[in-house]
C-alpha positions in Angstrom: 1.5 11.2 21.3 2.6 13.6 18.4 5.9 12.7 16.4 7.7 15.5 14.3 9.5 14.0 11.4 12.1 16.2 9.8 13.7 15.9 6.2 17.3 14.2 8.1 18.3 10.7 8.5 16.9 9.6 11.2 18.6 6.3 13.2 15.7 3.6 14.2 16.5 0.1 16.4 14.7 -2.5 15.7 15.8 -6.2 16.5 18.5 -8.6 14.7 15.2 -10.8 13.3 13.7 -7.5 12.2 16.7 -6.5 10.3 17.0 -10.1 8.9 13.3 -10.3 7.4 14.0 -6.6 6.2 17.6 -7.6 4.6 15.2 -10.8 2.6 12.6 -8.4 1.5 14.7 -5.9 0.0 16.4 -8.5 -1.6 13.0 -10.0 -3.2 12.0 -6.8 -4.0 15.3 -5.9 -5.8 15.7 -2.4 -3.9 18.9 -1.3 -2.9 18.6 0.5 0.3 16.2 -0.6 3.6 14.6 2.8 3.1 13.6 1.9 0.0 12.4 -1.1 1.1 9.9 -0.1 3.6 8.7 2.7 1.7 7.8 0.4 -1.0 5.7 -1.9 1.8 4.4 1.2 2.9 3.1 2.2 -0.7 1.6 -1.6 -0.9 0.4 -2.1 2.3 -1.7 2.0 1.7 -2.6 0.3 -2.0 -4.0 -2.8 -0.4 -6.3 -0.7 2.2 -7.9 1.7 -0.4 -8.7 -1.5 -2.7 -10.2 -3.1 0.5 -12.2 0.5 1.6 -13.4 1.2 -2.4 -13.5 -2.6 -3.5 -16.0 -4.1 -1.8 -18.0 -5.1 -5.1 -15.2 -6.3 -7.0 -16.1 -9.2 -8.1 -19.2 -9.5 -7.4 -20.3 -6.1 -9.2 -20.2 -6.2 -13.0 -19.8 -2.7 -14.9 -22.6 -1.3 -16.3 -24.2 -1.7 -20.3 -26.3 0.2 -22.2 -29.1 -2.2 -21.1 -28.6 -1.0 -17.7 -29.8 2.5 -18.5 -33.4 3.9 -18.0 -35.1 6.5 -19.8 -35.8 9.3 -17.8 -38.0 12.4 -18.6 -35.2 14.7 -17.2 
């Protein structure tokens, strides 16, 4: 399936629960339009999967010191 998405306002449905748990989180998230609101999940929800791709050592992985290195003859 291919969508085209143009710069317009574009009308979505989604369902009365849907609009209720949107209505909360825009509240909670003190934005001041449902637009905003999902494009801020959006921007968190796209945050959370690059930390999860190119975090895996967080944690776990300390950074390195000048112990670390190794003399080379290069």
């Amino acid at each position: 399936m291919h969508f085209l998405m143009s710069t317009a306002d574009t009308s979505i449905r989604v369902s009365r629960e849907t609009l209720r748990d949107l209505e909360q989180l825009r509240r909670a998230f003190q934005t001041s339009t449902a637009d905003e609101t999902i494009r801020k999940l959006i921007r968190e929800r796209h945050t959370a999967a690059l930390s999860r791709m190119f975090g895996s050592g967080k944690g776990k992985v300390r950074p390195f010191t000048e112990a670390d290195r190794v003399d080379s003859h290069y």
